[in-house]
Phi, psi and omega in degrees: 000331188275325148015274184305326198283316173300301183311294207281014189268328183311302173312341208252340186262265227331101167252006178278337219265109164249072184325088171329162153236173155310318180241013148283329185293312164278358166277278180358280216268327173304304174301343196275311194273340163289315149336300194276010185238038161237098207307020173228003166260161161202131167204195230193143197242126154102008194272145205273130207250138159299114199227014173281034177227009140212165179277114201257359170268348182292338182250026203014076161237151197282306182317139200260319185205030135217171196212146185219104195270170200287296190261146156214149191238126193241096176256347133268179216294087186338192164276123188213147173255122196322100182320307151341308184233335162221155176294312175210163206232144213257283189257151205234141193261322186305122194272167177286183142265002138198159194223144190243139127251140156236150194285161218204120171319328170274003162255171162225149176320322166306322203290332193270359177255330132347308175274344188248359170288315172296314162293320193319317201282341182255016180124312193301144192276307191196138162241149179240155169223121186281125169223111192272024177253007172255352192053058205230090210251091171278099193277150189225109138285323148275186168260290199273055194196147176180140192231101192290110163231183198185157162349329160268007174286156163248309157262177180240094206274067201272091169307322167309323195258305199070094206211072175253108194258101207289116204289343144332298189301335207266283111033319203284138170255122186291146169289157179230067159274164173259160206204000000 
């Protein structure tokens, strides 16, 4: 019994363990197919960022040299791997120009804005931190600055990216009609 009692006391500080949902999945995988279906975009879901050229303890975060945002958005030519020399690049040192978190039912909202003070320190131009059980979008241009929209919003407005996204769409849940 005290096992279990371990686990979960383990499971509940561990805030890194980013237990997926239904509706991190459909805020996720909606922002990735809206984006990417902006031809000035190029992104990319789960890639793992190089993060050794800061101390990542400063943001009390457990990770040691990489950070892996939900979303990452590339408006120059992304990260690609030299054919030469590799197949695929395991962490990528080029940072995006903007990085999504959505919040996971095993996280707290403390811990992802801790992560975006950290893309901030590594480069990255605006993070949005998504929270869908609020239906809600917090855009960061800065690190110490973020413009909150939700459901009476029409869009999701990211000045910085120029990036307007009708927040319905982020949001929307697919139907299951019968045809």
């Amino acid at each position: 019994m005290s096992e279990t009692i371990d686990f979960k006391d383990e499971f509940l500080q561990d805030e890194e363990l980013d237990m997926g949902s239904i509706n991190h999945s459909i805020a996720q995988t909606k922002l990735t197919s809206l984006l990417d279906n902006d031809d000035r975009f190029a992104t990319f879901v789960e890639l793992s960022l190089d993060a050794s050229s800061i101390d990542l303890s400063k943001f009390s975060l457990k990770a040691r040299y990489e950070l892996v945002p939900d979303v990452c958005v590339y408006s120059s030519p992304p990260p690609e791997p030299d054919k030469e020399v590799e197949d695929d690049i395991l962490s990528v040192s080029q940072m995006p120009d903007l990085a999504i978190e959505v919040l996971s039912p095993s996280q707290s909202v403390g811990y992802l804005v801790r992560k975006i003070k950290a893309y901030f320190a590594l480069g990255v131009k605006s993070c949005w931190l998504v929270v869908p059980s609020m239906e809600a979008i917090d855009v960061y241009p800065q690190v110490d600055q973020h413009r909150t929209f939700d459901m009476n919003d029409t869009e999701v407005i990211d000045e910085v990216m120029d990036i307007h996204l009708p927040i319905a769409k982020v949001f929307k849940r697919p139907s299951n009609q019968k045809h």
